[in-house]
C-alpha positions in Angstrom: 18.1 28.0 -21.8 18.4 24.9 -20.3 15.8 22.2 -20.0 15.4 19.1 -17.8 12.3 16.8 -17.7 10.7 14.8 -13.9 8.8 11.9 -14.8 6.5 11.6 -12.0 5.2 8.2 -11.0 4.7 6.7 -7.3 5.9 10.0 -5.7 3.1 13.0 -6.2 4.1 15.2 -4.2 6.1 18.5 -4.1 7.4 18.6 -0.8 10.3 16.2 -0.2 11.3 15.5 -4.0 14.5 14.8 -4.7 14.1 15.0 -8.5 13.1 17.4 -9.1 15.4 19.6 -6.4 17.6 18.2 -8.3 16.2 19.1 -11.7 15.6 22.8 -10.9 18.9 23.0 -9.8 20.6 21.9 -13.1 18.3 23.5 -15.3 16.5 26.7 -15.7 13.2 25.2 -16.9 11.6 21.8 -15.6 9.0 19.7 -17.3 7.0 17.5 -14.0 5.9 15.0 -16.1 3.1 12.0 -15.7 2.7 8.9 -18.1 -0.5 7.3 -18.4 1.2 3.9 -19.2 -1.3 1.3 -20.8 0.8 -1.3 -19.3 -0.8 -0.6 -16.1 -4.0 -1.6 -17.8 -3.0 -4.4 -19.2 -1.5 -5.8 -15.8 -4.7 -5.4 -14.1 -3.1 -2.6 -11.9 -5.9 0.2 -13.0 -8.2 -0.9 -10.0 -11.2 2.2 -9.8 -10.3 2.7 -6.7 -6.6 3.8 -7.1 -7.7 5.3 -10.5 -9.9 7.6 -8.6 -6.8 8.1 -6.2 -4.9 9.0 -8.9 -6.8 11.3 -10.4 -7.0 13.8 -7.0 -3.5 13.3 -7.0 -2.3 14.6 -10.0 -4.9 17.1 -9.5 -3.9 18.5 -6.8 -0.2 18.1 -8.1 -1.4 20.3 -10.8 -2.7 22.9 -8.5 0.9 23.3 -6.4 2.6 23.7 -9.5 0.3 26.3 -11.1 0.5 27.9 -7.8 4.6 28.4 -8.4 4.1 29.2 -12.1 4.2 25.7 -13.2 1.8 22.9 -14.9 1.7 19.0 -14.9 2.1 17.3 -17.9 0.3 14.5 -18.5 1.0 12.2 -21.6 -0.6 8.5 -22.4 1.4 5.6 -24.2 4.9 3.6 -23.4 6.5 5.4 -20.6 10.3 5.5 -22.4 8.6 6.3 -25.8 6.5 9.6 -24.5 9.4 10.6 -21.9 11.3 10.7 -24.7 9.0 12.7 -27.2 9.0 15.1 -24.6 12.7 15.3 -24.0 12.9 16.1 -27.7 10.2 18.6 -28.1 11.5 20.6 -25.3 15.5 20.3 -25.8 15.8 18.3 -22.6 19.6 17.3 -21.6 18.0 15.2 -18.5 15.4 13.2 -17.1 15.3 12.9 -12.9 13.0 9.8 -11.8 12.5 7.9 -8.3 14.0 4.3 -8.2 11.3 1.6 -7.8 12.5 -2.0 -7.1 9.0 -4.2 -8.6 9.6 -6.4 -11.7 7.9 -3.6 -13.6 9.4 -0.9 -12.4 13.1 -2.1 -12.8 12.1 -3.0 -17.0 10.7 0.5 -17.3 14.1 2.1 -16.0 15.8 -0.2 -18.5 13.8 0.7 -21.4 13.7 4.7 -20.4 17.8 4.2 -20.1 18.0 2.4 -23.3 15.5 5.0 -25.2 17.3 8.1 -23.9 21.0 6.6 -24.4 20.1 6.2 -28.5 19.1 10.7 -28.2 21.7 11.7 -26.0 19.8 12.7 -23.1 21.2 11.3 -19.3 18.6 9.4 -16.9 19.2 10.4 -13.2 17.8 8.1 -10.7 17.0 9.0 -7.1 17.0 6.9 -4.3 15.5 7.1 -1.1 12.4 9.0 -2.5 9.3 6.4 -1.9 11.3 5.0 1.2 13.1 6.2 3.9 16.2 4.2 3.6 17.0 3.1 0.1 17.0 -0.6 -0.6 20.6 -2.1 -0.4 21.7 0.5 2.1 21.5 -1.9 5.2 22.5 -5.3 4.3 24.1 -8.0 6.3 27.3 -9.1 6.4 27.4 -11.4 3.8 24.2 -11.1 1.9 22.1 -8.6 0.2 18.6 -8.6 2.4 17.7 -9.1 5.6 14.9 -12.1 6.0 14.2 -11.4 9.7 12.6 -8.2 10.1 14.1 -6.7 13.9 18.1 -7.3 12.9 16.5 -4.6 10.0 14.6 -2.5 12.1 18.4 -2.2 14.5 20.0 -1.3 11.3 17.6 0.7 9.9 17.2 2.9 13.0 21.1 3.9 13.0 20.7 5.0 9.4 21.6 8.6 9.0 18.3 9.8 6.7 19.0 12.2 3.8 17.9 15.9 3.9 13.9 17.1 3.9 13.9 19.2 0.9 11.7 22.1 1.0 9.3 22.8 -1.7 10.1 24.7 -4.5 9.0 28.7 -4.8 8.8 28.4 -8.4 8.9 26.0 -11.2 9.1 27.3 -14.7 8.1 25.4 -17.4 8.2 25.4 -21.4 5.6 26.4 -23.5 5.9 24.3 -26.1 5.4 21.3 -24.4 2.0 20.3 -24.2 0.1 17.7 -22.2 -3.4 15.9 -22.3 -6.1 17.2 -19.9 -6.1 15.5 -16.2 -7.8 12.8 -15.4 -11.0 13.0 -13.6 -12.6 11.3 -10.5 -16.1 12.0 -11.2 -14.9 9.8 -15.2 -14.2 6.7 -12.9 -17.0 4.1 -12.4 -16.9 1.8 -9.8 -15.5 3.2 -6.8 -15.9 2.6 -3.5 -18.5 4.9 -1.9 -16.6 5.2 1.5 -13.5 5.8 -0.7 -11.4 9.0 0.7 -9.9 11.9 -1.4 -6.1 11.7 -2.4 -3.5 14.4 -3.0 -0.3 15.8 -1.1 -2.9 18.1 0.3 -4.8 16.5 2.1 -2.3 13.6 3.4 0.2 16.6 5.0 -3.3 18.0 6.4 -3.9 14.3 7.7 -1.1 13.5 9.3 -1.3 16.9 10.8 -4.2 16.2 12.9 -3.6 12.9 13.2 0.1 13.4 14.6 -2.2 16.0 17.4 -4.3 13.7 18.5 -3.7 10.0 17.9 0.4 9.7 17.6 0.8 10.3 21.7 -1.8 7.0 21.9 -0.4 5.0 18.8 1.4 2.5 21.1 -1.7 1.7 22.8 -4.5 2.2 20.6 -2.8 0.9 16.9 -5.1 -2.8 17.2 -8.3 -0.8 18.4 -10.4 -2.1 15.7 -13.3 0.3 16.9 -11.4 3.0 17.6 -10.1 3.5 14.1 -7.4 5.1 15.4 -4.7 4.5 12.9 -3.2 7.2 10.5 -4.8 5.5 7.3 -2.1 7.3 5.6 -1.2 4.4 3.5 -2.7 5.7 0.4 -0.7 8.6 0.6 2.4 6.7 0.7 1.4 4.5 -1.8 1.3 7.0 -3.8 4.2 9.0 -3.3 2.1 12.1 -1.9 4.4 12.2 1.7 7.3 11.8 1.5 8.4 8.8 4.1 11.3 10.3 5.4 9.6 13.6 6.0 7.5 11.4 8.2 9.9 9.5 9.7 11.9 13.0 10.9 8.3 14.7 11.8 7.1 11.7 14.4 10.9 11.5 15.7 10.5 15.4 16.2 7.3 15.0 18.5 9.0 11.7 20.4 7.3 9.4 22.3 6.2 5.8 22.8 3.5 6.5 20.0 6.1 8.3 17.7 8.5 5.0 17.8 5.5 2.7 17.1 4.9 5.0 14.0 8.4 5.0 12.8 8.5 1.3 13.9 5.5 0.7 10.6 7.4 2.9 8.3 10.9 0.6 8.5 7.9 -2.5 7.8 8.1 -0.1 4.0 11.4 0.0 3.7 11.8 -3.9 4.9 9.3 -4.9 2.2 10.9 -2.8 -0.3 14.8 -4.5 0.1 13.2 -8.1 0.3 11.8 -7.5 -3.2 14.3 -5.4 -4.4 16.5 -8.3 -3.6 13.9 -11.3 -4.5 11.7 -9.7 -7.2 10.4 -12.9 -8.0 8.5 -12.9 -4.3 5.7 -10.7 -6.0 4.2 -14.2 -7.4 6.1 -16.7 -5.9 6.8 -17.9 -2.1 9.7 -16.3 -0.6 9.9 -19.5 1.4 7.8 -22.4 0.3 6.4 -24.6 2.4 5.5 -27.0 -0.2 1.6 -26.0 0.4 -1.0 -28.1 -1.9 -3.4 -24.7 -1.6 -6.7 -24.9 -2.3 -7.6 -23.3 -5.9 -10.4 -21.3 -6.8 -12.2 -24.3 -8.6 -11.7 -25.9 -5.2 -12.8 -23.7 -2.7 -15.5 -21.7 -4.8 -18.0 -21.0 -2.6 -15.7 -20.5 0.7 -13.9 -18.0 -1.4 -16.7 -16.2 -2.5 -18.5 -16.3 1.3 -14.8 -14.5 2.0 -14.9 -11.9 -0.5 -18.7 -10.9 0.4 -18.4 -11.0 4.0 -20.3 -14.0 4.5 -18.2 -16.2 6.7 -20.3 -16.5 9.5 -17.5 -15.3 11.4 -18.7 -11.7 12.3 -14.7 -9.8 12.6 -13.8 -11.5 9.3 -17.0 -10.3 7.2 -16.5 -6.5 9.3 -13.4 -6.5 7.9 -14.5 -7.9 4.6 -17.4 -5.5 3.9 -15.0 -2.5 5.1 -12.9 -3.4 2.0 -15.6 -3.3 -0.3 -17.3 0.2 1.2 -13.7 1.9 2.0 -11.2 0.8 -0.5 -9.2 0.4 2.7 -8.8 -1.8 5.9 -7.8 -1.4 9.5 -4.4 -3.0 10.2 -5.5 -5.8 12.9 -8.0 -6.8 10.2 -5.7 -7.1 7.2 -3.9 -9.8 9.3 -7.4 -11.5 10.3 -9.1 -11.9 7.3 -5.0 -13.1 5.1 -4.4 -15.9 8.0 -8.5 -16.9 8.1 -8.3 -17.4 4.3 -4.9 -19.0 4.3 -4.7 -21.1 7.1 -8.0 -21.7 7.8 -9.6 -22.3 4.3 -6.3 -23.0 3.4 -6.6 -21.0 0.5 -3.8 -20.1 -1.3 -2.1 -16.6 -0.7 -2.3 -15.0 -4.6 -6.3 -15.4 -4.9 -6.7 -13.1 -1.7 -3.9 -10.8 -2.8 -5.5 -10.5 -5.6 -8.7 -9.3 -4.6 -6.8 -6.9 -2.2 -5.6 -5.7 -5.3 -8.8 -5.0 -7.0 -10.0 -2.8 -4.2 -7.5 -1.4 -1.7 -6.6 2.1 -2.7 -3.3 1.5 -1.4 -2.4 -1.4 -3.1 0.6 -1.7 -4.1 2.7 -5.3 -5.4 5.4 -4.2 -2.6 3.6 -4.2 0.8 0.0 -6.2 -0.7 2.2 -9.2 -1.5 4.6 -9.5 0.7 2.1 -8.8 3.7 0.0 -11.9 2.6 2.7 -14.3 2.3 4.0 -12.9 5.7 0.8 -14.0 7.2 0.6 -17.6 4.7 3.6 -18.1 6.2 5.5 -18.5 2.9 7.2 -15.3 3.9 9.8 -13.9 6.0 7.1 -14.3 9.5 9.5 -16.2 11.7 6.4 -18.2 13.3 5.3 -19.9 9.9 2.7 -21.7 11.2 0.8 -19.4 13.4 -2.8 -19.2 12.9 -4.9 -16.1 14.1 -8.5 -17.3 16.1 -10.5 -14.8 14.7 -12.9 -14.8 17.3 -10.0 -14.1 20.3 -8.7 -11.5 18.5 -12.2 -10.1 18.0 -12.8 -10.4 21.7 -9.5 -8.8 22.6 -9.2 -5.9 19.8 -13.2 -5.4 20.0 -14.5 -6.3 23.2 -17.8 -4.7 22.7 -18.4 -5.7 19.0 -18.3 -1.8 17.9 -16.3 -2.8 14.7 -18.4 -5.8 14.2 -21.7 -3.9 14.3 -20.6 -0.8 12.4 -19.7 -3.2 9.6 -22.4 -6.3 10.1 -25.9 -4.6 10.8 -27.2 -8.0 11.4 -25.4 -8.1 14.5 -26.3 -4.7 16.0 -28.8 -6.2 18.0 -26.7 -8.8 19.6 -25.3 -8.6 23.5 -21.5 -8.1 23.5 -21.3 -11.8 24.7 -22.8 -13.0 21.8 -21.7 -10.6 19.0 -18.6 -12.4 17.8 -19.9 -15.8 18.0 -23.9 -15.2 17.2 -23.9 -19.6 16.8 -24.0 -19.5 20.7 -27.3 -17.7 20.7 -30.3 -19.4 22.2 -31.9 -21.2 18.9 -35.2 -19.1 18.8 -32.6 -15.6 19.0 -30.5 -17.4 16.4 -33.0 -18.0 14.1 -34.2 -14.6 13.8 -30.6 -13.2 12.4 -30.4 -12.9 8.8 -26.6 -14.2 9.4 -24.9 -17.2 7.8 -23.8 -19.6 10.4 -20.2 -20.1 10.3 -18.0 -21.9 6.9 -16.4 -24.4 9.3 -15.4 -25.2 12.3 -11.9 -23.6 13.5 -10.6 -26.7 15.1 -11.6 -28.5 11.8 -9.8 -25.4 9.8 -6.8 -25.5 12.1 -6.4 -29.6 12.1 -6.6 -29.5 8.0 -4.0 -26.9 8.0 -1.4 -28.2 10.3 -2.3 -31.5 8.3 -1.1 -30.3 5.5 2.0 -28.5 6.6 3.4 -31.8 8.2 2.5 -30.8 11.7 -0.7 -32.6 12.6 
């Protein structure tokens, strides 16, 4: 009887695996394994909110393979010490495993290799499994990345995607391997209370109604910071529980203006993933430096804290802010907002708002959190470095009638639409009544200080 051994990590999911297709293939029993790796601790990666995540995920994970026959095993210590326990305890001649391309993910594969070399036991590593296109795949002539991304994106759109593999009927597993219980939600404190459910479940269900409904529209309705009409299936890719090139071939299937805008954020992925795959150093250092003298956080204390608690005066910025903190998540549009307001017009530096990203977005991940933020510090690959967004025109043009502002800032629900993203231009007596900060600084004073200190003022 032949044995070969999964270890799932950022690709939860049974639908679109190539591991472990490949796995049951080879072998005629499979261990899907899960490491609870302490290092994640220790980094500062174990965030409640993506804890919580977690937990549904391998939950429901659990559920699909009990429902072929199977179980998930879940172990805790050093990844390439327990995968290799369990390769022993269960005859194993193979482990399968996704790539990753972080720092961390490229020393785990070399430990795992090294620690299944010394037994005898081959490590098989699967591209293309938590991106549509590998990273490496499309290169230009002459270098290993693209830094632009649109030259990508006309690459990337030629590339011939692998196979959708079906899930499995049946997964048989071991006996004598056995595993720790799941985690839990309900064990995780701290969560967000808006936070939403994980699981491969519930993402294929999400996309489904969302590809219905809002996909047709996505061209023209992606900014709407009201309408909320985004796929917010970024946890769910995040964590490996859709597959992107399942999605990639499903929006391509249904065509359209709103299919292409879809597809157009999944290659953003894939971009992100080759530029650190390529520059792994760009997870804590500029891509491009612009030889900024940042603010720090002794410096900027209280702006940074007004940021954090949605007290910037400026009504879109703390919407977006206080979204964060109740969701675990954040529309798109406002991502970008509140990144270039604390950047450019703080002129705060980039890794104290990553950071706090970090500690609250359920689908933070080093890949797309960090890369994103120097994208918008303009220390990444943004070909218009020194663009600053006005927080109040884009408020007024991707939430004309303050909808998102008032969801999010009660203070404000009272205020006309002419008012509600600049409340300073009330009359005094209808300003003094709001229980509303008036705004951190001026943004001609924010913007002069910045291009100041990029050489450009």
């Amino acid at each position: 009887m032949t044995v070969a051994v999964v270890l799932f990590t950022s690709d939860l999911r049974l639908h679109d695996h190539p591991p472990l297709r490949a796995a049951l293939a080879s072998a005629d029993e499979v261990v899907p394994l899960f490491v609870r790796d302490p290092v994640v601790h220790a980094a500062g990666f174990d965030a409640p909110n993506r804890m919580a995540f977690l937990a549904d995920c391998l939950a429901d994970l659990d559920t699909s393979l009990r429902e072929r026959g199977g179980r998930l095993v879940v172990r805790t210590g050093p990844v390439a010490r327990q995968t290799r326990a369990v390769a022993a305890e269960c005859g194993a001649a193979q482990v399968h495993m996704a790539a990753g391309v972080t720092r961390w993910a490229q020393r785990r594969e070399e430990l795992l290799r090294a620690a299944l070399d010394a037994c005898g036991v081959a490590l098989h590593v699967h591209d293309a499994v938590t991106t549509a296109v590998a990273p490496g795949t499309v290169t230009p002539s002459g270098g290993d990345h693209y830094a632009v991304f649109t030259p990508y994106f006309r690459r990337w759109s030629k590339e011939r995607l692998r196979d959708v593999c079906p899930a499995p009927r049946a997964v048989r597993v071991p006996d004598a391997v056995r595993g720790e219980p799941l985690p839990r939600r309900s064990k995780v404190r701290g969560t967000s209370p808006g936070l939403p459910e994980g699981g491969e479940s519930r993402g294929r269900d999400r996309f489904t109604r969302w590809a219905r409904t809002d996909l047709p529209v996505y061209e023209e309705r992606h900014d709407d910071l009201a309408g909320d009409a985004t796929s917010r299936l970024s946890p769910y890719l995040h964590f490996g529980a859709l597959s992107p090139v399942d999605l990639v071939v499903r929006a391509r299937d249904r065509g359209g203006r709103g299919a292409e805008a879809f597809v157009r954020q999944l290659c953003w992925r894939d971009f992100h993933h080759q530029v650190l795959a390529a520059r792994p150093e760009a997870s804590v250092q500029d891509y491009r430096t612009r030889h900024d003298r940042w603010r720090t956080e002794e410096e900027a204390a209280e702006d940074i804290t007004a940021w954090r608690e949605g007290r910037t005066g400026y009504p879109v910025i703390d919407a977006a802010m206080r979204q964060l903190r109740h969701e675990g998540w954040m529309h798109n549009r406002a991502r970008l907002l509140v990144a270039s307001f604390l950047t450019k017009t703080l002129y705060v530096d980039w890794r104290i708002g990553a950071r706090h990203f970090l500690d609250l977005l359920v689908d933070g991940d080093i890949v797309n959190n960090q890369l994103n933020w120097q994208w918008v510090a303009g220390t990444g690959t943004d070909t218009r470095p020194h663009r600053v967004l006005n927080p109040v025109a884009q408020a007024k043009r991707h939430d004309p009638h303050g909808t998102y502002v008032r969801r999010w800032v009660p203070e404000l629900r009272d205020v006309d639409s002419r008012h509600v993203h600049e409340p300073w231009r009330l009359p005094e007596d209808a300003r003094a009544r709001l229980d509303y900060p008036r705004p951190l600084i001026d943004l001609a004073d924010g913007l002069a200080r910045f291009q100041h200190a990029r050489g450009r003022g």
